[in-house]
N, C-alpha and C positions, 0 to 999 in steps of 0.2 A: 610469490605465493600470497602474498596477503594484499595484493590486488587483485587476484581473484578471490578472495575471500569478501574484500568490501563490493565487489560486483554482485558477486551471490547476495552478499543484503541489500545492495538497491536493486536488485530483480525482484526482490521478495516486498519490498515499500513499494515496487510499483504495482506489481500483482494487490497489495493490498490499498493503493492511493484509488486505484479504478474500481474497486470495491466501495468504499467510502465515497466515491463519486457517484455513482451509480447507485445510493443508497441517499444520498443527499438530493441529487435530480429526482428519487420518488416520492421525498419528504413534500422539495417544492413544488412538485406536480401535484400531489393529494393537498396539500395549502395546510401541513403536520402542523401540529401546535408544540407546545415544548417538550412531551414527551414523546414526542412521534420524531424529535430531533437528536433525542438524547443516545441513540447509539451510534447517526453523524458524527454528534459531539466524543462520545469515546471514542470511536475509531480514529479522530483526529486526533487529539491524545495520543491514543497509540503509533499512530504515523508519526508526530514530533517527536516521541522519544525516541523512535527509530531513527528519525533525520539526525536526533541532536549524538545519537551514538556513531552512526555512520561518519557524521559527519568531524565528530572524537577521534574516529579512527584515523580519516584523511586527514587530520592536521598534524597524530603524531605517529604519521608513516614519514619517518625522516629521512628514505631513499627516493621516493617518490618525487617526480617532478612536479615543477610548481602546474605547467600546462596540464596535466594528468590529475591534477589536485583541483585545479579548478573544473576541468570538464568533468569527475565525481561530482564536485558540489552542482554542478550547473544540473547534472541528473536528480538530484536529491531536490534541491526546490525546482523544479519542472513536476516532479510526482507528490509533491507539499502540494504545488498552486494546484493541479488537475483536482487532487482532494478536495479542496477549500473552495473553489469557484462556486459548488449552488448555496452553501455558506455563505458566501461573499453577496452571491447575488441578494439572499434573505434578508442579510441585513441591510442591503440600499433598499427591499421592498419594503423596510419596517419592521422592526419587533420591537415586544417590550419584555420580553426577557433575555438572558445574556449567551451570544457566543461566541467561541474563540477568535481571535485575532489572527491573524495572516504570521505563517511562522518564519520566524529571521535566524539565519546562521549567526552562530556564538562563535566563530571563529574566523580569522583571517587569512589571506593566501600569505 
């Protein structure tokens, strides 16, 4: 049950990682200055703390396989990275103002 429960929240990270994608791709397509990124920037935000709970979840499901535990995480940074790439791409194009960093799992298999 509570692997369909943590499935249900990475359906919902991803439905919102491709949102946040897809809102980022029209930042750097229109060439957004910092507030034209800033709700990029929140929505990523809200996607880490989603990863960082999900990801809470899968370390203290103590029935759970370890292979099952890893292919959860392996979903959760696959819809982190989709997020973050026109972010990522922004800042190899230059800025001089600040954004988020590429998000890393707090936990281990």
């Amino acid at each position: 049950m509570m692997e369909y429960s943590i499935q249900q929240q990475l359906d919902k990270l991803s439905r919102k990682a491709r949102a946040a994608q897809s809102k980022g791709q029209s930042a750097l397509k229109m060439g957004a200055d910092e507030a034209g990124w800033k709700p990029v920037v929140d929505l990523l935000d809200d996607l880490y703390a989603m990863a960082d709970d999900i990801d809470d979840a899968i370390q203290k499901h103590s029935t759970m396989l370890a292979a099952t535990k890893q292919d959860f995480r392996q979903e959760v940074e696959n819809a982190v990275f989709v997020a973050y790439l026109p972010v990522s791409m922004k800042i190899q194009m230059g800025t001089d103002y600040k954004l988020p960093g590429k998000w890393v799992s707090r936990a281990k298999v």
